[in-house]
N, C-alpha and C positions, 0 to 999 in steps of 0.2 A: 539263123532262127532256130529255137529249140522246140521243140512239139512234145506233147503224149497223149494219151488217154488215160480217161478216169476207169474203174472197173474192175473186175475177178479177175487180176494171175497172181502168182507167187511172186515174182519179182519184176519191176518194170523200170526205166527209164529214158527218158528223153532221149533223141538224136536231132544231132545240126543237120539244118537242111536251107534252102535257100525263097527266097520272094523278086518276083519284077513286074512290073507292069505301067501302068499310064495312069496318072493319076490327077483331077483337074480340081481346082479353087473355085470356089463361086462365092464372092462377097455376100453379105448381108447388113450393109451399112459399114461401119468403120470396124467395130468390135467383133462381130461372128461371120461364118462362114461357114459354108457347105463343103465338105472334102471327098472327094467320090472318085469312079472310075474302074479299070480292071487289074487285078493282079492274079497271077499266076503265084499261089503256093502249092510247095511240096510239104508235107508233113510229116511227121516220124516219129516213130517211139520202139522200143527195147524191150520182150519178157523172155522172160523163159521160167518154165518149171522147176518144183520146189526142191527135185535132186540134180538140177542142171543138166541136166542131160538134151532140153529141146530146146536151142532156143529161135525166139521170131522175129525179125526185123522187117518192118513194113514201111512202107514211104508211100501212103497215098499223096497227090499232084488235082488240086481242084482249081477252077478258073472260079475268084471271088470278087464279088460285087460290094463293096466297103458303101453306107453313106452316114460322114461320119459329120457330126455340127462340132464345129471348134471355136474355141473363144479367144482372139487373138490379143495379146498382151503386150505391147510395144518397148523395145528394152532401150533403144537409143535408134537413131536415124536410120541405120545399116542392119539393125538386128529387131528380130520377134520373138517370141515364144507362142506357144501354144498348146491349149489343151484340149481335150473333146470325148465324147461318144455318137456311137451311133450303133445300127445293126450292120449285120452281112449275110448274102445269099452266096452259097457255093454250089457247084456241080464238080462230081468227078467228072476228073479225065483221064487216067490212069495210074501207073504207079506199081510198084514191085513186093512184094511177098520172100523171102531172104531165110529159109529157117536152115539149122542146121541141129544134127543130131549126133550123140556120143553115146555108145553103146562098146561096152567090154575094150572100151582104148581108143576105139575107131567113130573118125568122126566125116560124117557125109552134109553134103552143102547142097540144096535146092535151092534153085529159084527160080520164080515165076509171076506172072503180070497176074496182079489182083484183080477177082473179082466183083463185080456189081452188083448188090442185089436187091432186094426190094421187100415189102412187108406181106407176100403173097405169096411161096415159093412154089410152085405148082409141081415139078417135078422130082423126086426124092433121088432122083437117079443123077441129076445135074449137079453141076457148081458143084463138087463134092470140097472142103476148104479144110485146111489144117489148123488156120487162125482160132476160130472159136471153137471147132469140134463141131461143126455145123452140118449141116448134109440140105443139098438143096436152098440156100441162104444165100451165098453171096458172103465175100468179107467185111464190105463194107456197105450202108445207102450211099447213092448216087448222090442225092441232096442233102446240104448240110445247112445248118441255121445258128446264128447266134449273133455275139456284140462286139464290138471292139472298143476298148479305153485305149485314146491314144494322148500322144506329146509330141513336142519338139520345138527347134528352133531352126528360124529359116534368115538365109545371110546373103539378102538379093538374092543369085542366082542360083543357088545351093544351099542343102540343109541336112538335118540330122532328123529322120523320125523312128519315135519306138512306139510300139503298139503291143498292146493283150490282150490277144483273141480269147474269148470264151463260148465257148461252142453250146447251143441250148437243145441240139436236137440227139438223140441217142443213134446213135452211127452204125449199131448191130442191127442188122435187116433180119425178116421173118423170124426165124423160130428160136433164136436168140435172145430176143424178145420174152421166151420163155421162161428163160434162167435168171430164178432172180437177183443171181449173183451178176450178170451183165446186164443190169437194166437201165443200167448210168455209165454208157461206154460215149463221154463226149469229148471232142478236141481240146486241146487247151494248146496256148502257142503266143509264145515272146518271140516277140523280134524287133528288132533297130535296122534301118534303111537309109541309105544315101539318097540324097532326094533332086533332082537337077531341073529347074525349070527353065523353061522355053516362053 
């Protein structure tokens, strides 16, 4: 799966990262169908500043609730297709913070468990963050919102799915919020899935 975010850096790109979870069918007559249940993704994406010198690699990990309607399309006895939308609810659960810094040759490597935060930051002294330049903020919200366009085909017991998450909620917590260069910091994320039913 490849992820990023929309938003103010110099330079950004996607990172592979991975999805699993439980995923269950609910008919609705012969043609549609309800597609729900939990996955576990991790998320990722690539900046750094515009002389190279900082760069960030971040993997937030949210437990997302998909319910997506799909329209099922019959290819032959043994095989379907299908296509769909729907929304999705996320919550973090954690996930990594990666920066590394080049300064006169020498280059140093941090890292650390990202923070949570929220659109309140009450303490200036807290959550101090490298991500946005933030103070008191948090790297990311906890809760994430948007849709997924999905596909695939399923072969009896196994199948292929790919999905496009498109993320509706802005992901920079409190005073982030400020700058109106991140005011559209949302997920974006492809990915294809082995699918094995029981």
């Amino acid at each position: 799966m490849t992820n990023g975010r929309e938003g103010s850096v110099d330079a950004s790109k996607s990172l592979n990262s991975f999805n699993a979870g439980v995923i269950g069918a609910i008919p609705l007559g012969s043609t549609f169908e309800i597609r729900t249940g939990l996955d576990f993704q991790s998320k990722g994406t690539e900046s750094e500043n515009s002389d190279g010198t900082i760069t960030n690699k971040v993997n937030p990990m949210y437990l997302e609730l998909p319910v997506n309607v799909a329209v099922m399309l019959p290819l032959n006895e043994k095989m379907k297709a299908y296509i769909g939308a729907g929304p999705y609810a996320a919550l973090g659960l954690g996930g990594k913070l990666k920066t590394t810094t080049t300064v006169d040759g020498q280059t140093n490597t941090t890292s650390r468990n990202i923070n949570w935060g929220n659109d309140n930051p009450a303490d200036p002294n807290e959550n101090s963050t490298g991500l946005q330049g933030t103070v008191g903020s948090g790297d990311f919200k906890r809760f994430d919102f948007g849709a997924n366009i999905i596909a695939g085909l399923d072969f009896g017991k196994f199948g292929v799915h790919a999905q496009y998450g498109i993320g509706l909620t802005n992901t920079n917590p409190g005073r982030s919020n400020e700058d109106n260069a991140n005011k559209n910091n949302q997920h974006r994320a492809i990915g294809v899935s082995g699918v094995f039913y029981f």
